[in-house]
C-alpha positions as a printed Julia matrix, in Angstrom:
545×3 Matrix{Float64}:
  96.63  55.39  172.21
  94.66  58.49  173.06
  90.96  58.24  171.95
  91.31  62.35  171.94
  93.65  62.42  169.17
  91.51  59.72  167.5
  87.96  61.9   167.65
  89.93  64.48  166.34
  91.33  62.47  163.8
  87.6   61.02  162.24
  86.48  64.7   162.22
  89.0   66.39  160.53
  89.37  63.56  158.17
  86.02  63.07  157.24
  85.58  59.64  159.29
  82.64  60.34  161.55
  80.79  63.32  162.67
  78.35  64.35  165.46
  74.7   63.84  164.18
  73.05  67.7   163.77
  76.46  68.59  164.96
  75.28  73.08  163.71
  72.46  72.79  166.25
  74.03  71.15  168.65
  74.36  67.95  168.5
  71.89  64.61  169.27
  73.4   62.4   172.26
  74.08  58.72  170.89
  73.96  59.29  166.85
  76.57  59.66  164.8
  76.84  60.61  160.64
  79.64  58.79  158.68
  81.78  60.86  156.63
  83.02  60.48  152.98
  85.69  58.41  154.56
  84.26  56.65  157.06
  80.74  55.67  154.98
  83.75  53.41  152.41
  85.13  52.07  155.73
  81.93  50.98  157.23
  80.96  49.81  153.97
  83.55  47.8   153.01
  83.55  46.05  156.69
  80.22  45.18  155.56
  81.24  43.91  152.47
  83.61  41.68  153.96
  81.44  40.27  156.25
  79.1   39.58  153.46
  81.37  38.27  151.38
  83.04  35.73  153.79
  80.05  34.63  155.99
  77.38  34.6   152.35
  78.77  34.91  148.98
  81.84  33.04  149.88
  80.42  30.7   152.35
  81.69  27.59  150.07
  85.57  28.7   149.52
  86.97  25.2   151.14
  89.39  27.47  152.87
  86.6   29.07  155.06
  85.48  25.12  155.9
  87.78  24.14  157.59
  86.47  22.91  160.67
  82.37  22.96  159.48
  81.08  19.85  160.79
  79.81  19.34  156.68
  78.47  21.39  153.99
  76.42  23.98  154.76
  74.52  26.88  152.54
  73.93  30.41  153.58
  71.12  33.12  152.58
  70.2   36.32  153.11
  67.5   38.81  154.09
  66.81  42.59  154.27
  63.78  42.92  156.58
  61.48  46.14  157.56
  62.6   48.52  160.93
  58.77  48.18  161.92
  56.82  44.69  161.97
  54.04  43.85  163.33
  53.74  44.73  167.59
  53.17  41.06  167.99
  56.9   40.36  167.02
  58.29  41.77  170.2
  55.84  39.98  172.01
  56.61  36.76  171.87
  60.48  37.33  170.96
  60.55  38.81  174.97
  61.44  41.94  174.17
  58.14  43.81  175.16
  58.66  42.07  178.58
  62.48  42.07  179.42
  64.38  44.38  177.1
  64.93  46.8   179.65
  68.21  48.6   182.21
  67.18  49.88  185.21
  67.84  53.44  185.42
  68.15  56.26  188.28
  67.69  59.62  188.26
  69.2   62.64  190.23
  66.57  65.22  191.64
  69.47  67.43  192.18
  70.88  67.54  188.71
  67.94  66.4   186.89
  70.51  63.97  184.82
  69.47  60.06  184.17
  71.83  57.33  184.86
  71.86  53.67  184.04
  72.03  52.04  187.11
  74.98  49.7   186.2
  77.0   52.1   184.92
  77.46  54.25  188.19
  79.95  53.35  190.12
  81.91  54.6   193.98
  83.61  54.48  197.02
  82.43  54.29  199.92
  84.96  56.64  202.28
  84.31  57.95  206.17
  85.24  60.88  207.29
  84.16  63.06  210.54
  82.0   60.67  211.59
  79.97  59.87  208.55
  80.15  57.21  205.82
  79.51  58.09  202.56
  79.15  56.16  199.34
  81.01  58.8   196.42
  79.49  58.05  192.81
  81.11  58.32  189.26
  80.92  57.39  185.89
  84.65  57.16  185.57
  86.25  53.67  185.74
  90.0   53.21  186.52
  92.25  55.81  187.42
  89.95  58.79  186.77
  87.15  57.23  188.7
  89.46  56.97  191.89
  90.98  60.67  190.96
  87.27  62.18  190.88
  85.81  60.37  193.88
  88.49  61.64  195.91
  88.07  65.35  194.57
  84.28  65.0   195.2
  85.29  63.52  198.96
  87.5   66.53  199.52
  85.1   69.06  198.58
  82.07  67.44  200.17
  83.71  67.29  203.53
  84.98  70.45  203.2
  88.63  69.43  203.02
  91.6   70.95  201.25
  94.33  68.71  200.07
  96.63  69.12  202.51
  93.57  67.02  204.32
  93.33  64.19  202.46
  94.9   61.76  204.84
  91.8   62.07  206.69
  89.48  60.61  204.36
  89.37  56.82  205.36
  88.4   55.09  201.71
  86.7   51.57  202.31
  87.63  49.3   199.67
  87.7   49.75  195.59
  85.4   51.18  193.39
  82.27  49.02  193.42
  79.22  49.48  191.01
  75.92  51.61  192.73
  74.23  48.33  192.15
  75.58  46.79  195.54
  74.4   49.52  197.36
  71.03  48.8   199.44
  71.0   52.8   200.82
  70.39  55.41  198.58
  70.54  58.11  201.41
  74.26  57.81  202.25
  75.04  58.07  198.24
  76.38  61.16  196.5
  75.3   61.08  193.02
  78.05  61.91  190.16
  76.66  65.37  189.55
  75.29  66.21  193.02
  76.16  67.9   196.18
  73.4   66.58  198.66
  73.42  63.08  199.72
  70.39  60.77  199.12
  69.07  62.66  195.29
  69.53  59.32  193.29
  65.8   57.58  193.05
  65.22  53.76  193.19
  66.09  51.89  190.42
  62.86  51.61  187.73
  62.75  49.84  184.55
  63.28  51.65  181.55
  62.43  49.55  178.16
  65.03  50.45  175.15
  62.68  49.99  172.28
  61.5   53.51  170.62
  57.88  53.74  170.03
  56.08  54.81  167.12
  52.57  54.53  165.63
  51.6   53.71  162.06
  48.97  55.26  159.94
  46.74  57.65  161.21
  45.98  56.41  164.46
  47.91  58.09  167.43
  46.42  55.66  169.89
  48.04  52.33  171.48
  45.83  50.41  168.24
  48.05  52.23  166.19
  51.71  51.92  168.1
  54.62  49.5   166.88
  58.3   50.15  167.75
  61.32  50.61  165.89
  63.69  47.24  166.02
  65.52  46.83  168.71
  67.59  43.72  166.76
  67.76  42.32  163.39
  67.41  38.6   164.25
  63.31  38.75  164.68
  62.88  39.19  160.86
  64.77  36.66  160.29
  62.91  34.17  162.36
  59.36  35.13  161.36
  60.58  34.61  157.72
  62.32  31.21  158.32
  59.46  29.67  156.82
  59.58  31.73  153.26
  63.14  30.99  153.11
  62.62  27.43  153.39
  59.64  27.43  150.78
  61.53  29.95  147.81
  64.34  28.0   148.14
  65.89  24.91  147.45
  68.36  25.38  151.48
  68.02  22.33  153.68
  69.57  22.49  157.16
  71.86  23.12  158.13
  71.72  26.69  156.77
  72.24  30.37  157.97
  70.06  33.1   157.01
  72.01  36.39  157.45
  71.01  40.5   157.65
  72.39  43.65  157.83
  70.78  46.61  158.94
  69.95  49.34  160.67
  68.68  48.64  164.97
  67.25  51.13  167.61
  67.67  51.05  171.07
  67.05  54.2   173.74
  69.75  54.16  175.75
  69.84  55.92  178.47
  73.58  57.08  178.32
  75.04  56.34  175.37
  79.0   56.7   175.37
  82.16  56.32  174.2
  82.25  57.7   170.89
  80.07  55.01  168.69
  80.24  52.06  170.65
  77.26  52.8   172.4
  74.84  54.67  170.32
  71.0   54.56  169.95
  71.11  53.66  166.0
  73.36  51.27  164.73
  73.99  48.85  162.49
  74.44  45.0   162.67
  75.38  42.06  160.73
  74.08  38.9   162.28
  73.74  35.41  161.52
  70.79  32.88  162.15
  72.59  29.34  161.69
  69.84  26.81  161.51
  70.9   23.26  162.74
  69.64  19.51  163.9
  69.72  19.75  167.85
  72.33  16.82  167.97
  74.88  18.95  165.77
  74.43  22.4   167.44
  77.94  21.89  169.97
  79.91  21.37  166.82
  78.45  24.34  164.76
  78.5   26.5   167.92
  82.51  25.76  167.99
  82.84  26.22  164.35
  81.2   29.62  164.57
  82.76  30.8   167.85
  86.16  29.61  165.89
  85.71  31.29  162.56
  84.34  34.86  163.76
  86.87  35.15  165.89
  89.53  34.34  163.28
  87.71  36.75  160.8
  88.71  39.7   163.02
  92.42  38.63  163.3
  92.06  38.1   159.13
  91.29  41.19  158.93
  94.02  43.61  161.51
  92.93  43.11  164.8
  95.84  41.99  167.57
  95.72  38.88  169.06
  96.61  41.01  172.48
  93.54  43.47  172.13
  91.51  40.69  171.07
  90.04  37.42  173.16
  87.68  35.24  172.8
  85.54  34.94  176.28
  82.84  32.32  177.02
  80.1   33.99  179.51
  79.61  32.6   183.01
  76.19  30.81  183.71
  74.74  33.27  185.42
  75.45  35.46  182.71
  73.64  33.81  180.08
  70.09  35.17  178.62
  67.06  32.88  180.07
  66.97  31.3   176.44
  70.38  30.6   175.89
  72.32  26.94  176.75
  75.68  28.96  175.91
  77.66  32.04  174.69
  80.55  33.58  173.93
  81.61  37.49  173.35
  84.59  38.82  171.39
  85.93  41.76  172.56
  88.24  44.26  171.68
  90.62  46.73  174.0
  89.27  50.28  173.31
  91.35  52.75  174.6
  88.66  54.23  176.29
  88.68  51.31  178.89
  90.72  50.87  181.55
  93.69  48.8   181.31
  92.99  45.25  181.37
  89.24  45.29  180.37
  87.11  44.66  176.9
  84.77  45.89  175.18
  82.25  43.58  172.99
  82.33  43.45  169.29
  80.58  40.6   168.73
  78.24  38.0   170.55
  78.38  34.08  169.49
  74.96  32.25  170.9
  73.57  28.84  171.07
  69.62  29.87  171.01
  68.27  26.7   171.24
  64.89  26.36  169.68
  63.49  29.43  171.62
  62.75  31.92  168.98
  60.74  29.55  166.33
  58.94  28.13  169.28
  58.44  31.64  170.64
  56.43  32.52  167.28
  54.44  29.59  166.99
  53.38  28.89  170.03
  53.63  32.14  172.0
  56.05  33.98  174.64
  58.04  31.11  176.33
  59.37  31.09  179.99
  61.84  29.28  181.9
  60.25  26.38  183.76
  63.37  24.29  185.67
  65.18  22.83  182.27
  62.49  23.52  179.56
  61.14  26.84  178.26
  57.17  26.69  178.14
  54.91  28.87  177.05
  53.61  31.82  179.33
  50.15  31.33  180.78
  48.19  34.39  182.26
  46.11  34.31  185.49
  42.95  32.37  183.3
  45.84  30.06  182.62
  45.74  31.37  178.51
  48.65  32.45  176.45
  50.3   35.85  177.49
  51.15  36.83  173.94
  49.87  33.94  171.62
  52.36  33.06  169.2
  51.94  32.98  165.05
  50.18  29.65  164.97
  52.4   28.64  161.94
  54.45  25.74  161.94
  57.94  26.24  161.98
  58.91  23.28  162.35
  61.6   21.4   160.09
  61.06  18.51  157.42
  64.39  16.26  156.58
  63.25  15.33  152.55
  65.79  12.71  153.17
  64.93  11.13  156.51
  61.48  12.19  156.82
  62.59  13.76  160.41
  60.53  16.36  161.42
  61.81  18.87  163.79
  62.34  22.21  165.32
  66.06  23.39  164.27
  68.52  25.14  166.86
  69.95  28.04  166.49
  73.63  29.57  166.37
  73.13  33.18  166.41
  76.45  35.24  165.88
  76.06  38.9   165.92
  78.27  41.52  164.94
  78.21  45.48  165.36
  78.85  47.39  162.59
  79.83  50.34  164.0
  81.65  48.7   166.89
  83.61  46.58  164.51
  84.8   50.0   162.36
  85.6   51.43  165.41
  88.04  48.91  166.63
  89.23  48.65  163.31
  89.8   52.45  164.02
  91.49  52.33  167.28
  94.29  49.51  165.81
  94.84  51.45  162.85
  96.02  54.68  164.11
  99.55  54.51  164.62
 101.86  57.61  165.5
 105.63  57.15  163.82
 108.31  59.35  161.85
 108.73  59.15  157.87
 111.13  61.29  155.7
 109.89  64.17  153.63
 110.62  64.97  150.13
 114.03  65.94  151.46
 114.62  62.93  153.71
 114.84  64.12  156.92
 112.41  62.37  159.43
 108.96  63.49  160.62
 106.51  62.45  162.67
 103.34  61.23  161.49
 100.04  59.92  161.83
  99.14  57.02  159.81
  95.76  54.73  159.67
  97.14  51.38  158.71
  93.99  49.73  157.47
  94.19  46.03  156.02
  93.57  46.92  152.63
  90.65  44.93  152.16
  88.91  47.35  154.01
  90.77  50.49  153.89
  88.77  53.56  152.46
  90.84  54.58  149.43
  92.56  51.55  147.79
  95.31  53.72  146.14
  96.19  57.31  145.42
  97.62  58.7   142.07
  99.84  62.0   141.84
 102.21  64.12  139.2
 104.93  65.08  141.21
 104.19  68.69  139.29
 101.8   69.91  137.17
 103.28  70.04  133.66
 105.59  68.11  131.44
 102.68  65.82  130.78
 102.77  64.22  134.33
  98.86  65.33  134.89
  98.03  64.12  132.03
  99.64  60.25  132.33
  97.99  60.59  136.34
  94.51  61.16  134.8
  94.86  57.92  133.05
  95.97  56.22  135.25
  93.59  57.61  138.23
  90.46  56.51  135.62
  91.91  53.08  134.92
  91.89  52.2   138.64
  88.77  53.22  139.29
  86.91  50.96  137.59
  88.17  48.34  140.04
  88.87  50.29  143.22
  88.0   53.53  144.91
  91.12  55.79  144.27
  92.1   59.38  144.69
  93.93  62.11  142.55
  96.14  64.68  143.8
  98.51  67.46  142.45
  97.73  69.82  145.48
 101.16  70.73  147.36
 104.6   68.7   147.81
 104.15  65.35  147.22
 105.57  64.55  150.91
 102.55  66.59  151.98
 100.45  64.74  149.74
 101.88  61.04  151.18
 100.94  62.62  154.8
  97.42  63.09  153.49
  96.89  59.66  152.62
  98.6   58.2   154.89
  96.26  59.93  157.87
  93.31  58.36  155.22
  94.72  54.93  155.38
  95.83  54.48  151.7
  97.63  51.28  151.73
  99.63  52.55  148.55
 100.64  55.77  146.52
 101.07  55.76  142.83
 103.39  59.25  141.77
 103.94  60.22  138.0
 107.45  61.53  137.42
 110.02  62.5   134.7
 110.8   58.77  134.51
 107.44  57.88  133.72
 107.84  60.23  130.56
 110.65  58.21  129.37
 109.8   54.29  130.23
 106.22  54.76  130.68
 106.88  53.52  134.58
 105.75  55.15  137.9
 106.4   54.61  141.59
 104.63  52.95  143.99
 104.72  53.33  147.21
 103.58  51.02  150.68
 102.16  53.13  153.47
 103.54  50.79  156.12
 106.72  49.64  155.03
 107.58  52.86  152.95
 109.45  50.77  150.53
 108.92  52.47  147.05
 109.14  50.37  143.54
 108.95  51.19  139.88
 106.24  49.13  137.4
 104.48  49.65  134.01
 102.11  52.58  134.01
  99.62  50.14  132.33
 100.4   47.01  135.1
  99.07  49.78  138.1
  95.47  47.58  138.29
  97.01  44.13  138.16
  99.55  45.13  140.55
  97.5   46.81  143.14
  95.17  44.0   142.52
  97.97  41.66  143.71
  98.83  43.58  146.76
  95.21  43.86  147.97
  95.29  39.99  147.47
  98.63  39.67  148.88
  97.4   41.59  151.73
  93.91  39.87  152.15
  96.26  36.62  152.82
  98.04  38.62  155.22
  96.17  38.11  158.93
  97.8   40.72  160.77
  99.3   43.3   158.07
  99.03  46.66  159.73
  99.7   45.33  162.9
């Protein structure tokens, strides 16, 4: 698929457009069109549905260790400075970046990568941003025109090895940054932390500054206890949140999958220690399947547990699903969605204060008068079993989901280029979104196939009927072959046309966006039957596909 015809696809249909797009444009933040807010919404909905309100449905426990009861939150962008403290994040949520004197342009450091390639008596190391195919194309451009060569020259450049990221190079003076012409303009690597600063009330000083969150799991923890004490959940139990997260990258890119606002959907799943490898499985099983559920190829999709040396300094194990964009190269992922076994860290974390690695066990952080680095809540977190009289600290299953990552795979496997006949039946090409139509922007569309004879009229009912159950659309703009094109490039799963038949036996066609198989019904059956299809569909893991 080509992620060019895709951007121009979400713009011109109203899926997604550049933030402040008339002055310019703001790097990394994106606005949601009248299309794309009801796809992002109802991916939302889904996930709210299946991991919350429908947490019970014996068909989503299949597998669950036993009975389990979920919650949910919607917690503030700013808390308290002390939050970020202890959770680590003041400390290590950071990438290293480097800048170019040359170019003035800021790079994170792992996302530069080379080759290194000799020529007339020098080695050089020739940096990109460009993976795959391109990167290889524009190093050995750069490599031409830095030695001076033409292309009739290029068998003298000597290339040693693949492309390899900047962060195995020890030498910053033999590199040629992507935008540069001089060797050696990249600095060191330096830290750069990702949280966004702010300050609250009318202080301007550090007393005054908080930070926007970088991740909605914190509120969760530091309300753990109020959940327990408003309501009658014992564990095992997830609390889950959507919402909005903030985090200053320092090149965002590729379209929305990495922006500096976003939205998630995560999951705290609170647990005895002695049951957390079953409800880690569970989870890692059933998020996974959700995607499938819901459109997403098996190919483009996998399930990948991260190496040890991979894994955050809190974390006993995780897993990452990811997705195929097509702005990868072939053969690699892209996260969607990270499944971790916390431990105890977090509720520790805030009660007794910042916690370090110490061999196995995490302890708290001591400064040099051997005191707390960032002293914790003082609250007890800890868990009571009414039924055992057990007291401990629960574990954690964390999975955690990107909103706007998870539309725009749903995106990428929707758009589909095929041919359909027009009004006359000859065969065109087409673009089509083929949504699941659980979560397809427009459930339906109603026409007239013209504009007297009564047809408007029996549309207009029919259109108002439907949406008091669904979000439809009207239409008696243009040939209706034009008008199937139109929804089609939306992702309507199915078209509902008013015609001279429909005057007679009070039935109207409908018609499947996929299959393109058309069939009459009752003009007063159109909610129960697109009801049924969006069920039929729902039980339907890989319709679209």
């Amino acid at each position: 698929m080509d992620m060019d015809k895709l951007v121009s696809l979400c713009k011109r249909r109203g899926f997604l457009f550049q933030s402040s797009e008339i002055y310019g444009g703001l790097n990394g933040f994106w606005d949601y069109g009248p299309l794309g807010v009801e796809l992002k919404r109802n991916v939302k909905e889904a996930w709210w549905h299946d991991m919350v309100r429908g947490h019970d449905d014996l068909a989503l426990l299949e597998g669950a260790p036993e009975p389990f009861e979920m919650t949910g939150l919607d917690c503030t962008i700013i808390m308290h400075p002390q939050v970020w403290k202890c959770s680590g994040h003041y400390d290590l949520f950071h990438d290293y970046m480097v800048d170019c004197r040359e170019s003035k342009k800021r790079y994170r450091h792992d996302q530069v990568c080379g080759r290194w390639v000799e020529a007339k008596g020098q080695t050089v190391f020739i940096a990109t941003q460009q993976g795959g195919e391109e990167g290889l194309a524009e190093t050995q451009q750069r490599a031409l025109k830095f030695f001076n060569f033409r292309g009739k020259d290029i068998d003298q450049l000597q290339w040693h090895g693949p492309l390899v990221s900047l962060t195995t190079v020890k030498d910053f003076s033999r590199v040629l940054g992507p935008e540069a012409k001089e060797l050696g303009t990249l600095t060191e690597p330096r830290e750069f932390n990702l949280m966004f600063k702010t300050y609250v009330g009318a202080l301007s000083g550090e007393e005054g500054a908080a930070f926007l969150r970088p991740e909605t799991a914190q509120g969760i923890f530091v309300n753990f206890k109020n959940v327990l004490d408003s309501t009658r959940v014992r564990v095992p139990f997830g609390i889950a949140q959507m919402g909005k997260s903030f985090r200053n990258e320092i090149t965002p890119r590729n379209f929305t999958f990495r922006s500096r606002e976003f939205e998630q959907m995560e999951i705290e799943f609170f647990c005895h220690p002695k049951s957390l490898p079953d409800w880690y499985k569970f989870w890692r099983d059933r998020r996974y399947q959700w995607y499938l559920n819901l459109g997403l190829e098996g190919e483009r999709l996998r399930l990948r547990d991260h190496d040890r040396e991979e894994l955050s300094h809190y974390s006993c194990g995780t897993a990452d699903i990811e997705y195929a964009f097509p702005f990868l190269p072939p053969g690699e992922f892209g996260e969607l969605e990270g499944i971790a076994h916390r431990g105890d860290f977090d509720l520790r974390s805030h009660m007794e204060g910042k916690l370090v690695r110490q061999g196995d066990r995490l302890v708290v952080e001591l400064d040099s008068e051997g005191k707390p680095r960032h002293r914790g809540s003082g609250k007890d977190l800890s868990y009571r079993d009414d039924l055992t009289d057990e007291r401990f600290t629960p574990h954690v299953i964390e999975p955690s989901a990107g909103a706007d990552r998870a539309t725009l795979a749903f995106l990428c496997q929707a758009y589909t280029e095929d041919e359909a006949p027009d009004e006359n039946g000859k065969m065109q090409s087409r673009v089509v979104m083929k949504f699941h139509p659980r979560i397809a922007p427009i459930k339906a569309a109603v026409f007239p196939l013209v504009k007297k004879d009564g047809m408007p009229e029996a549309a207009q009912k029919i259109y108002r009927d439907l949406k008091k159950c669904f979000n439809v659309f009207y239409d008696e703009k243009g040939a209706v072959g034009r008008r199937y094109r139109r929804q089609d490039e939306a992702g309507t799963p199915y078209c509902i046309t008013v015609d001279g038949q429909t005057m007679q036996d009070q039935t109207v066609t409908v018609r499947d966006r996929d299959t393109l198989r058309q069939w009459r019904v009752k003009a007063d059956d159109c909610t129960t039957e697109i009801t049924r299809l969006i069920e039929v569909g729902c039980q339907t893991p890989t319709r679209g596909v």
